[in-house]
C-alpha positions in Angstrom: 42.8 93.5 80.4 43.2 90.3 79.6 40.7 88.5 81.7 38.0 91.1 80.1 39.0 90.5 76.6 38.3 86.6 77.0 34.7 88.1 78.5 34.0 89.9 75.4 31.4 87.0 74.0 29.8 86.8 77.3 29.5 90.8 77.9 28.3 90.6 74.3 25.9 87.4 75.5 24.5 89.5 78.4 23.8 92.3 76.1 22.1 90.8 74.0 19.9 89.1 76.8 19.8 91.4 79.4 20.5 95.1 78.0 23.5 97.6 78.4 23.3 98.3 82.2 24.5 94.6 83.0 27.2 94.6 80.6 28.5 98.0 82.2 27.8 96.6 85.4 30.1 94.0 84.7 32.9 96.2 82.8 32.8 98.3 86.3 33.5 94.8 88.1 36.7 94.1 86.6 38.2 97.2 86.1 37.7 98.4 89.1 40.9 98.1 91.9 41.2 94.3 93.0 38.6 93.0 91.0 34.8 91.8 91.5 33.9 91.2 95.2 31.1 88.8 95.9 28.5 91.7 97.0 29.5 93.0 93.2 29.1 89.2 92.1 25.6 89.4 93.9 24.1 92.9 92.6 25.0 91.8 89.3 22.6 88.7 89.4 19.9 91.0 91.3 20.3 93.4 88.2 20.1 90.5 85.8 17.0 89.0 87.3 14.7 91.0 84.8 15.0 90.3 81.1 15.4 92.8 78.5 12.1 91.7 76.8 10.4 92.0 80.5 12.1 95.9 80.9 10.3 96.4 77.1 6.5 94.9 78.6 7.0 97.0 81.7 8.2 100.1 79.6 5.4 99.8 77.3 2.8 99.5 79.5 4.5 102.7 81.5 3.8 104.5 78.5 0.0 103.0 77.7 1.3 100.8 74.5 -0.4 97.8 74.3 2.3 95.1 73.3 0.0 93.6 70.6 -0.8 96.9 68.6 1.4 97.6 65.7 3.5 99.8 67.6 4.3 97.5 70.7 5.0 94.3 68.5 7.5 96.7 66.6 9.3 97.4 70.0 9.3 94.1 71.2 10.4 92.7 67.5 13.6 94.7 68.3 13.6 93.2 71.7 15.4 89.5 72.1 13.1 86.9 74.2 
């Protein structure tokens, strides 16, 4: 518990730059029985590869938004570089 407590300002880092699924990704790592093995070390990396703001381009243009109409600069406005 201790080793993820002195994580907290990276999980909160990795949120912030690379969305929920990482940060779980990495709570799963340590809490799981005898810790983070290097194949979790190196689907974590894989997972981080894309940025959050690249998962919002590739949402929007899933969806037909073009990121420079008012609705796709709103999305990405919420979405950090």
């Amino acid at each position: 518990m201790a080793a993820i407590i002195a994580l907290l300002p990276s999980i909160i880092d990795m949120i912030t730059k690379y969305g929920v699924p990482a940060a779980k990704q990495l709570w799963t790592m340590f809490s799981q029985a005898g810790g983070p093995t290097p194949a979790d070390w190196d689907a974590l990396i894989a997972s981080t590869a894309k940025t959050a703001r690249q998962q919002m381009l590739d949402t929007l243009a899933a969806h037909g938004i073009d990121p420079t109409s008012p609705q796709g600069v709103a999305f990405l406005a919420l979405t950090p570089a």
